[in-house]
C-alpha positions as CSV (number, residue, x, y, z in Angstrom):
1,X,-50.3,-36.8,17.3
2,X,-49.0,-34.3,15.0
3,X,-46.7,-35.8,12.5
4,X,-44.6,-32.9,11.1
5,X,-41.5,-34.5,9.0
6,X,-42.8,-37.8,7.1
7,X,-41.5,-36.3,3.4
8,X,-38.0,-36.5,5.2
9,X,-38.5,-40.2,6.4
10,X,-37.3,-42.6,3.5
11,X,-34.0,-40.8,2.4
12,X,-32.9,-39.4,5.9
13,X,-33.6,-43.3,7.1
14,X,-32.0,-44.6,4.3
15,X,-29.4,-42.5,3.9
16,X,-29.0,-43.6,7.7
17,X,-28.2,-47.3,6.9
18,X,-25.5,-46.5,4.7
19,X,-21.1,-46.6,5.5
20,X,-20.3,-44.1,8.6
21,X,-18.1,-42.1,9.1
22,X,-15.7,-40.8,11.7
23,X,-16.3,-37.5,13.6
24,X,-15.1,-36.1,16.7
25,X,-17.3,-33.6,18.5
26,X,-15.6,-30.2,19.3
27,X,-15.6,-31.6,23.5
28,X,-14.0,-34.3,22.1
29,X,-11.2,-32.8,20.5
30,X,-10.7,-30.8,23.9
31,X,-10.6,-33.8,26.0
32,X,-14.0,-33.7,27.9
33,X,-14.9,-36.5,30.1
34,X,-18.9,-37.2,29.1
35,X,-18.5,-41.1,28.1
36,X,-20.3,-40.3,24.9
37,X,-18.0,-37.9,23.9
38,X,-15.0,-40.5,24.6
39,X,-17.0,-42.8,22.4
40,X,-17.2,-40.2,19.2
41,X,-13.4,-39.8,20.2
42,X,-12.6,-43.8,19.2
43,X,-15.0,-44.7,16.4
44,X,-15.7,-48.1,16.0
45,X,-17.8,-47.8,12.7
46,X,-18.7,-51.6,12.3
47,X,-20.3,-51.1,15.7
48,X,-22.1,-47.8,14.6
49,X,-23.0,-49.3,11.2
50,X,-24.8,-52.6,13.3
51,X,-26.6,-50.2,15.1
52,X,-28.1,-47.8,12.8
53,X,-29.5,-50.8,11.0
54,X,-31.0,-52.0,14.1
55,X,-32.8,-48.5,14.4
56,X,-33.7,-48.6,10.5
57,X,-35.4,-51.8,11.2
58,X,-37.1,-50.6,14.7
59,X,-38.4,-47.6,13.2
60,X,-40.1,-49.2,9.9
61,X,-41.2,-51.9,12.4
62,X,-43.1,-49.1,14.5
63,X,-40.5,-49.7,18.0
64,X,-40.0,-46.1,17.8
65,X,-38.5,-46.0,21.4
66,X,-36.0,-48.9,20.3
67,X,-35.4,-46.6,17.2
68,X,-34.0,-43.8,19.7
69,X,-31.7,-46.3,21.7
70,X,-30.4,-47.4,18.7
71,X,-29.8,-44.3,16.7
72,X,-28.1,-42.5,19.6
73,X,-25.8,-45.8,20.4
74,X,-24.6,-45.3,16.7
75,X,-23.7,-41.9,16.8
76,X,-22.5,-42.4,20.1
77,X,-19.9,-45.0,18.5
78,X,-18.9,-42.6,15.3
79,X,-22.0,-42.4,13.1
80,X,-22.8,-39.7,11.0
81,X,-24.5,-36.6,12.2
82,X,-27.9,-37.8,10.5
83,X,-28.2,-40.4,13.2
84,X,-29.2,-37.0,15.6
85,X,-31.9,-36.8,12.8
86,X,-33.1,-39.9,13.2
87,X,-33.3,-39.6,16.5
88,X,-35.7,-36.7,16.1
89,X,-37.7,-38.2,14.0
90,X,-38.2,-41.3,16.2
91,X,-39.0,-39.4,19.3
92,X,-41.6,-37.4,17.4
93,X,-43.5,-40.9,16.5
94,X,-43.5,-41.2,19.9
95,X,-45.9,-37.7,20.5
96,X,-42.0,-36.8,22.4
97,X,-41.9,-33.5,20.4
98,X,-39.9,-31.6,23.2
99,X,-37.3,-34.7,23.2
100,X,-37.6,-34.1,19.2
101,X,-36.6,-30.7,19.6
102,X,-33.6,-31.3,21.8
103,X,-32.3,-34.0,19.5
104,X,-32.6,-31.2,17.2
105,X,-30.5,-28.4,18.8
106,X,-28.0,-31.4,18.7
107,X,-28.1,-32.3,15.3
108,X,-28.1,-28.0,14.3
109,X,-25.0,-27.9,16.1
110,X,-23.1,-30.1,13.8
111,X,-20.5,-28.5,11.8
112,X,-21.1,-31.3,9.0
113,X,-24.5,-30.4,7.6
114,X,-25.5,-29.2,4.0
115,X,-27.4,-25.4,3.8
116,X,-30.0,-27.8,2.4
117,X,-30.4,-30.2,5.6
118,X,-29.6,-27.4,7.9
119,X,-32.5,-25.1,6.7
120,X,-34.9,-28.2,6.9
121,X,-33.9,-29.2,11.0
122,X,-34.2,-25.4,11.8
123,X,-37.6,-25.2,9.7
124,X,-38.7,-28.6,11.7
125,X,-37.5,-27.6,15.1
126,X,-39.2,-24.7,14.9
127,X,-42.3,-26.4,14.1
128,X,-42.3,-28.4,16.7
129,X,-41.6,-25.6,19.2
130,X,-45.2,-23.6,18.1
131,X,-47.6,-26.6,18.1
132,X,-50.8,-25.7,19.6
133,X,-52.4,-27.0,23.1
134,X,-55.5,-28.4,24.2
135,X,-55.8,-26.4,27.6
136,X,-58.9,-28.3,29.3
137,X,-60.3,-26.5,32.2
138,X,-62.6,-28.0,34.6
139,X,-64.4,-26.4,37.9
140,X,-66.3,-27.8,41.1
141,X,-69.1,-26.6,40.2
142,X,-69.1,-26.6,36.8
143,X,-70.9,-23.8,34.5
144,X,-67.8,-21.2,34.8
145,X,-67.0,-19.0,32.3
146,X,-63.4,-18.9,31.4
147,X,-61.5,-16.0,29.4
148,X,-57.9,-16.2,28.1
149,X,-55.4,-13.4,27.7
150,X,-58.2,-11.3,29.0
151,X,-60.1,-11.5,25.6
152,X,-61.7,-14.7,24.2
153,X,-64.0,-15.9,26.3
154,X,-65.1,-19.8,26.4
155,X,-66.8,-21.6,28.3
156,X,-69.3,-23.1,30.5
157,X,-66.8,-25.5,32.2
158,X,-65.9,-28.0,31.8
159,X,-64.4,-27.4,28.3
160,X,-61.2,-28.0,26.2
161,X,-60.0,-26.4,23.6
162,X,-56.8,-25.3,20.9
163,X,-54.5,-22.5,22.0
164,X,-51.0,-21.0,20.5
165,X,-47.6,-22.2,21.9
166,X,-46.6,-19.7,24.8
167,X,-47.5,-17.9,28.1
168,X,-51.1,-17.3,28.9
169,X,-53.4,-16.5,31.6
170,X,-57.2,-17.3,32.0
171,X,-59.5,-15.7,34.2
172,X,-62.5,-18.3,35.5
173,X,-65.8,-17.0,36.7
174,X,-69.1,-18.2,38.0
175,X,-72.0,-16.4,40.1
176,X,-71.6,-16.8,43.4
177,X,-67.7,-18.0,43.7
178,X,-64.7,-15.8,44.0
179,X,-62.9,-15.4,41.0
180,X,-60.2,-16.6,39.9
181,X,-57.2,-16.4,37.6
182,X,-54.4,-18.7,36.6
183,X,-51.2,-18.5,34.6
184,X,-50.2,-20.8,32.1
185,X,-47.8,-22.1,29.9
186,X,-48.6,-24.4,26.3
187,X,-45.6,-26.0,25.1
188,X,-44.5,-28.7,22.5
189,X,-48.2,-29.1,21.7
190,X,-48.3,-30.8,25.4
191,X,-52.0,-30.8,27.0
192,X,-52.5,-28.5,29.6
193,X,-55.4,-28.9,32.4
194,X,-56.3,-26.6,34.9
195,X,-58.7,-28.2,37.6
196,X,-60.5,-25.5,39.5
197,X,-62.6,-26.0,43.4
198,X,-64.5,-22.6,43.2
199,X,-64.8,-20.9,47.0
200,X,-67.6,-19.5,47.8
201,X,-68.1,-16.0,48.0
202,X,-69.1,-14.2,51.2
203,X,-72.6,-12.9,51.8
């Protein structure tokens, strides 16, 4: 598990646990109907405080999926916009880095945040968004060469290996089997695998 915020930890935890305070999200303020929203709409701070010390605890206990409940409950009920943080940070202990991500686009859109802790989320979100893939391809029969993005080749099969974040294609082949060629898609440093039944070819 790649681990890409831990200089962050201690003061955005800390700074976490300490007095909330009230906000109302922009839905809020219009009336929307989510439950969450009506929530950040009617602070109840003691509540939020209780919460986010659960998650504190959670977290430095290593319950990171307790950490999430917690941290979002707070915010939910008028917490500070670095409970969104917090959130990130708890689903990225937990290898979640997509769910990290999305907790981030939440926390960026915030009207509250410093340049400071707004250049750090979009520096971290980015991160997570180009972290590398194992792709692991494996064929019946084994011994294929595989090529992806029509250039590096790899190979016999089976095989795994580190590619970029993004769309890609790979192009198996093995004497005496059709060819064949699959696209695919590495992102969020998720694992990709491609499991291949080579056809004969004709005679």
């Amino acid at each position: 598990m790649m681990d890409t915020m831990p200089w962050l930890r201690v003061a955005l935890l800390a700074a976490a646990a300490s007095a909330c305070t009230p906000t109302t999200t922009r839905a809020a303020a219009a009336g929307g109907d989510d439950p969450g929203t009506q929530l950040r709409a009617r602070p109840n701070l003691d509540a939020a405080r209780e919460l986010d010390q659960e998650g504190v605890r959670a977290y430095r206990e290593g319950r990171f999926a307790d950490g999430v409940r917690y941290f979002a409950a707070a915010y939910r009920m008028g917490g500070p916009s670095s409970e969104l943080w917090n959130v990130a940070r708890s689903r990225e202990r937990l290898d979640d880095a997509e769910g990290a991500a999305a907790a981030l686009d939440e926390y960026l859109a915030q009207r509250d945040l410093s340049p400071r802790d707004r250049a750090e989320a979009e520096r971290e979100r980015r991160a997570l968004r180009v972290r590398p893939s194992v792709l692991t391809v494996t064929t019946t029969p084994a011994g294929a060469l595989v090529t992806l993005d029509g250039a590096r080749t790899m190979g016999p099969t089976p095989l795994s290996v580190e590619i970029p974040a993004g769309s890609h294609s790979i192009a198996v082949r093995r004497d005496g089997y059709v060819p064949e060629t699959r696209p695919l898609e590495a992102r969020f440093g998720r694992a990709v695998i491609v499991s291949l039944d080579l056809e004969p070819a004709a005679k």
